[in-house]
C-alpha positions in Angstrom: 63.1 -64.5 -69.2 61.2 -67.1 -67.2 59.0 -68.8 -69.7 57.0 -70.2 -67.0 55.4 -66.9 -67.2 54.4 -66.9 -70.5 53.0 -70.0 -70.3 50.8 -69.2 -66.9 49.9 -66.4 -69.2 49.2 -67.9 -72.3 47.0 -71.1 -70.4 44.5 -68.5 -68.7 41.2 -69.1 -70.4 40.7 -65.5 -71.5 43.8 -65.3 -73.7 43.2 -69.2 -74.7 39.5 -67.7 -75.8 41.2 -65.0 -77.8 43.2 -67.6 -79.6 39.9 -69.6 -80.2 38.7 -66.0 -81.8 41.2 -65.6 -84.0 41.6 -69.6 -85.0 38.0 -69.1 -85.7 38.7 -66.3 -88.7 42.0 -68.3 -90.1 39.9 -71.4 -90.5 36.8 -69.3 -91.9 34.7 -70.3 -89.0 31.0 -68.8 -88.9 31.3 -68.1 -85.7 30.4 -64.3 -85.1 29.4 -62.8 -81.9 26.0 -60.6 -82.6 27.2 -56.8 -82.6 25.3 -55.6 -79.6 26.8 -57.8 -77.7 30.8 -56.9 -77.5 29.8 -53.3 -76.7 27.8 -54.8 -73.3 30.1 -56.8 -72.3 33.0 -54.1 -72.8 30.3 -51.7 -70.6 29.9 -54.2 -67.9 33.8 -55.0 -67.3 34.6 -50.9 -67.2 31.9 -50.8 -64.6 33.1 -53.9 -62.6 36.5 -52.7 -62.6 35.7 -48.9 -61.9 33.0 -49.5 -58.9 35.7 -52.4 -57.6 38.5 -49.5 -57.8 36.4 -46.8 -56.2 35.7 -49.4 -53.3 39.6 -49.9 -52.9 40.5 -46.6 -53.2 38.1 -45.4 -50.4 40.5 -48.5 -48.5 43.4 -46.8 -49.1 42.4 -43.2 -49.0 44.1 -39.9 -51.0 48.0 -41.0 -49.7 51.2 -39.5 -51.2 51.9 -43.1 -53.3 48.2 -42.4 -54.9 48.9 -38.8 -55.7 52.3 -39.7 -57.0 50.9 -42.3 -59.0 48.0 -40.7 -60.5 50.5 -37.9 -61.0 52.8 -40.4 -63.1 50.3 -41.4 -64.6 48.9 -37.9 -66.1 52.7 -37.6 -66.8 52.9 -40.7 -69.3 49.8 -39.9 -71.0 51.5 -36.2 -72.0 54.3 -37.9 -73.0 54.2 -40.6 -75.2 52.0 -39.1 -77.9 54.3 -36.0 -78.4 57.8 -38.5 -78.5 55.5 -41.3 -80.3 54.1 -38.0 -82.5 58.1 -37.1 -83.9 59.0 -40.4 -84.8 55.9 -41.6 -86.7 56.6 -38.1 -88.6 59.6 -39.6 -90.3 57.4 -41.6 -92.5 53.8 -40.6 -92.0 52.1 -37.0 -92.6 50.9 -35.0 -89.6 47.2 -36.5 -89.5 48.3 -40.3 -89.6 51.2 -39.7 -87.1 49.2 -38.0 -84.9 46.3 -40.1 -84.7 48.7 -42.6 -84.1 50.7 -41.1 -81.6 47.5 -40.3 -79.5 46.4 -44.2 -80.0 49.7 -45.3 -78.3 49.1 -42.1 -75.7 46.0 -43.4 -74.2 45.3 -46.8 -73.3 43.5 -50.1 -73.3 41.0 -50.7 -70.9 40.4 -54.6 -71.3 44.3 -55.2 -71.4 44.6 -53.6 -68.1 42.1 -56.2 -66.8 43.9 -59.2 -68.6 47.0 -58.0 -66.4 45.0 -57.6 -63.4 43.1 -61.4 -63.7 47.0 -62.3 -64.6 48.0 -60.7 -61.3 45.3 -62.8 -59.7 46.1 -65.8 -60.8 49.8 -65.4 -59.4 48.5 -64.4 -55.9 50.2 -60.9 -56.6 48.8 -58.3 -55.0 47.7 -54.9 -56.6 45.6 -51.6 -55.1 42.4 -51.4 -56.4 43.4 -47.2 -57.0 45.1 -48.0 -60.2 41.7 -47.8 -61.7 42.2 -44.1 -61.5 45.3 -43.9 -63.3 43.6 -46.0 -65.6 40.8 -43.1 -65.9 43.0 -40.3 -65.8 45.2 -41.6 -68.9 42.2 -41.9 -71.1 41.6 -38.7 -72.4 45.1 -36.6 -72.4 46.2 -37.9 -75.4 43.1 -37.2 -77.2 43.8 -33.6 -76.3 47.7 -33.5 -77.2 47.1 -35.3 -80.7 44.6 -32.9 -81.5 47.1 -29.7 -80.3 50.4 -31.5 -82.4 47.3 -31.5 -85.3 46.9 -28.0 -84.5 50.4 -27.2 -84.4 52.2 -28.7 -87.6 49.2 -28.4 -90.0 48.7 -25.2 -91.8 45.0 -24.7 -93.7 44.9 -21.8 -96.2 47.6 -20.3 -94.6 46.3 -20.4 -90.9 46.4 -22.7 -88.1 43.6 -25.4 -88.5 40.8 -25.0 -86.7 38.8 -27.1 -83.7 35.6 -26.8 -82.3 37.3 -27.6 -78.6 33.8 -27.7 -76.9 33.4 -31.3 -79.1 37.1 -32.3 -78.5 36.7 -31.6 -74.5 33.3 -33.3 -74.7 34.7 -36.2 -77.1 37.9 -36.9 -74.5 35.7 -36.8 -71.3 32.5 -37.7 -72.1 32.7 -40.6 -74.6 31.1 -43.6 -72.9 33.8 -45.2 -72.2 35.2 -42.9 -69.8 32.0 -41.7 -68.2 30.9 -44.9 -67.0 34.3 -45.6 -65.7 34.9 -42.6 -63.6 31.1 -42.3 -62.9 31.6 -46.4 -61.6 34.7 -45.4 -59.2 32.5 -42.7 -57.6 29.9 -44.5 -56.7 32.0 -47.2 -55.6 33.9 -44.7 -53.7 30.6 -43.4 -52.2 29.1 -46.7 -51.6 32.2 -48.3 -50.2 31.9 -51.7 -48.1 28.4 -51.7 -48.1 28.3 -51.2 -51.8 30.3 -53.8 -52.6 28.6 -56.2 -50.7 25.4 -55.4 -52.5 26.5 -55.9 -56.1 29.7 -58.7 -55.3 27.9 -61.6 -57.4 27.5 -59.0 -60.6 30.9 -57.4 -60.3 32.6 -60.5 -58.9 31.1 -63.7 -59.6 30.3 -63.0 -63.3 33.5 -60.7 -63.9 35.9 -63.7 -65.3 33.3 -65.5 -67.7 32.5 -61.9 -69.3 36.1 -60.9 -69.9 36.4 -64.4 -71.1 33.9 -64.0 -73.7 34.7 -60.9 -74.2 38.5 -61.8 -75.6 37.1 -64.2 -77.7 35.6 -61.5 -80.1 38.9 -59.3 -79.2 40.1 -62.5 -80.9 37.7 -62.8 -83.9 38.0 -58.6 -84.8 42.0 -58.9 -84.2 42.6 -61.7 -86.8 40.2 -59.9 -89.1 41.9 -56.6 -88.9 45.7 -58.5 -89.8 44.7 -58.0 -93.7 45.0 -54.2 -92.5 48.9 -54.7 -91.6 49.6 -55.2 -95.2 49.2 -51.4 -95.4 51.0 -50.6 -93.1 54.2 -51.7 -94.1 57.5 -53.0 -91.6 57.5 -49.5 -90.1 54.4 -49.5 -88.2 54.3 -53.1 -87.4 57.7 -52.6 -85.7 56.3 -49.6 -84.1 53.4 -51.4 -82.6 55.5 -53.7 -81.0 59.2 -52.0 -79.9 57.3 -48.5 -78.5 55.0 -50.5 -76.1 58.0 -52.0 -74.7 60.0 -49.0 -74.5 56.7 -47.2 -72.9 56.6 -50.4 -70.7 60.6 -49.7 -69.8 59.5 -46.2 -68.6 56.9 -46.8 -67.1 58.6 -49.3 -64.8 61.9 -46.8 -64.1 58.9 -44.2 -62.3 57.3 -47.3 -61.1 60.9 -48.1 -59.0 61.5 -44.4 -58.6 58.4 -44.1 -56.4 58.7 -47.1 -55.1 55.5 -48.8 -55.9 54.5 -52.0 -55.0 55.0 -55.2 -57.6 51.8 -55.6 -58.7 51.2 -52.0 -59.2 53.8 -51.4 -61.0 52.8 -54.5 -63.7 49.7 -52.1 -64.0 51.1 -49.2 -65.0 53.3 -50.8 -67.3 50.5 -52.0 -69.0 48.5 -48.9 -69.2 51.9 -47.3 -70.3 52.3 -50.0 -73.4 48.8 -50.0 -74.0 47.1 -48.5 -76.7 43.8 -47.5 -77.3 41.1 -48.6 -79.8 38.3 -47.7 -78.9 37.8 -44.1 -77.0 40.7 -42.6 -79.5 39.7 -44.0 -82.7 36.6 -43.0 -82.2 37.4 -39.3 -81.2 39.8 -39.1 -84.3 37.1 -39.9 -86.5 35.2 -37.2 -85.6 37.7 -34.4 -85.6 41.0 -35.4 -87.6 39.0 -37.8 -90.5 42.0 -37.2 -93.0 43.6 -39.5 -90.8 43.7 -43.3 -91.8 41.5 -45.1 -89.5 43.3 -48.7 -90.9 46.6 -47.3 -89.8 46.1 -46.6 -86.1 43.3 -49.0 -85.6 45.0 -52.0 -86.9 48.1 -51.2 -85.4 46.9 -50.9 -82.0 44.3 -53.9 -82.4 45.9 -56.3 -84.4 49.8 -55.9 -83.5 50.0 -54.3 -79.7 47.3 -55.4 -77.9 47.7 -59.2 -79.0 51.3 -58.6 -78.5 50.9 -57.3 -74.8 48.4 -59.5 -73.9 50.6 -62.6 -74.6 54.4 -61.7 -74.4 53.9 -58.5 -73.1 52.3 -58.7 -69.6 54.6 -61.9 -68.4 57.7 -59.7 -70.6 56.8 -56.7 -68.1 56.7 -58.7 -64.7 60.0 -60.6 -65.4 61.4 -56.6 -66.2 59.7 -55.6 -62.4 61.6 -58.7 -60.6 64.7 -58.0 -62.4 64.6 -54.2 -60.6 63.0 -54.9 -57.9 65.1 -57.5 -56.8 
């Protein structure tokens, strides 16, 4: 691989401020970002990034290579936590490996936007629509974890039981997702004009908040490594070979239908993503035997450090290889 790549990666300020974060902990710093804060700026970049894709994808319009992709990405998002759900079994009970599996299901919002200012900063183009892929592969793993919980645990001799009202409402209407798809509508609705309007909020600022925002990525990563020590050689090899084999798959669709370079780095990532935020959250509430230090630390500490560095330039060397 072309470690040119890594390097353009590694230099852009965001993932040098997500260094600073985690340098920070391993030299006991005081530096601490207030609490209130990270959960704003995660708000404001899913609502720059949703209104900016629901501008684009009123560009583009509803065209087969959107439907196919959207349909891929639906696909993925079914997928991985059922494969993912099997071979976490072989070492973990059903709650843990399915909590799991559903982490590495659904995605990770801010490393989809690390890969898209990466994508940037080569000059490679991208379609503002894979926003809604990014959307639509929140939530479906939520749903399958909690059906393989449903399906391999047994409670007094029945199957165990969810209030599914919660679980839809949990998936779809965490706030996380609702202000994303709510942001693509309106930018859909509001098009040109829209954009226009609120350019020097969702432009101008965008970079500097994603910025700040990886350096406390940085500061809660290296604080949740101490977690790893739990986890054992298993699960840290798991947080790092399955995003690259979801990464792999994800490309061999990408190629299949034909989808342009910089797309295709997108879904990648959103296919060796993994979420910590909208599915921890959701299996705290309705699987709580499951270990939250297991598929939080996992996907914080290991995969999204991991993709964010090695993975995203690791991905785009894999897209001009085929593509070639």
């Amino acid at each position: 691989m072309d470690g040119s790549l890594i390097v353009s990666n590694i230099l852009n300020p965001p993932v040098l401020f997500f260094f600073l974060g985690m340098t920070a902990v391993f030299v006991k710093s005081d530096l601490e970002i207030p609490a209130p804060v990270p959960k704003l700026l995660s708000l404001y970049l899913l609502f720059a990034i949703g209104f900016k894709g629901g501008v684009e994808l009123i560009k583009s319009g509803i065209t087969q290579e959107v439907v196919l992709t959207l349909f891929a990405a639906m696909l993925m998002a079914c997928f991985v936590p059922i494969y993912t759900f099997f071979i976490l079994k072989l070492k973990l009970d059903t709650y843990d490996a399915a909590a799991i599996a559903a982490t590495y299901g659904s995605i990770s919002a801010v490393t989809f936007i690390t890969a898209s200012a990466f994508l940037s900063e080569l000059g490679i183009a991208f379609d503002g629509y894979m926003v809604a892929a990014l959307a639509l592969m929140e939530s479906p793993a939520i749903i399958v974890g909690l059906i393989l919980v449903n399906i391999f645990t047994v409670e007094q001799g029945k199957p165990r039981d969810f209030v599914w009202s919660e679980v839809l409402q949990e998936a779809f209407l965490n706030s996380s997702v609702f202000l994303l798809v709510g942001s693509l509508v309106i930018g859909f609705l509001t098009g040109e004009h829209g954009w226009k309007v609120l350019e020097p909020f969702t432009q101008g600022m965008f970079y500097g908040v994603l910025t700040f925002f990886l350096l406390d990525m940085g500061l809660v990563a290296a604080r949740r490594i101490k977690d790893l020590q739990k986890t054992g050689f298993f699960l840290i090899s798991f947080a790092i070979l399955i995003p690259i084999l979801n990464a792999g798959i994800g490309l061999l669709i990408a190629r299949f239908i034909s989808m342009p370079k910089g797309d295709a780095l997108l879904f990648a990532v959103l296919c060796a993503s993994a979420s910590y935020i909208a599915v921890p959250a959701a299996m705290r509430m309705t699987v709580p035997e499951a270990n939250p230090s297991l598929y939080v630390s996992t996907a914080l500490a290991v995969t999204f450090p991991f993709n964010i560095i090695v993975g995203i330039p690791l991905y785009l060397y894999g897209i001009n290889l085929l593509w070639r």
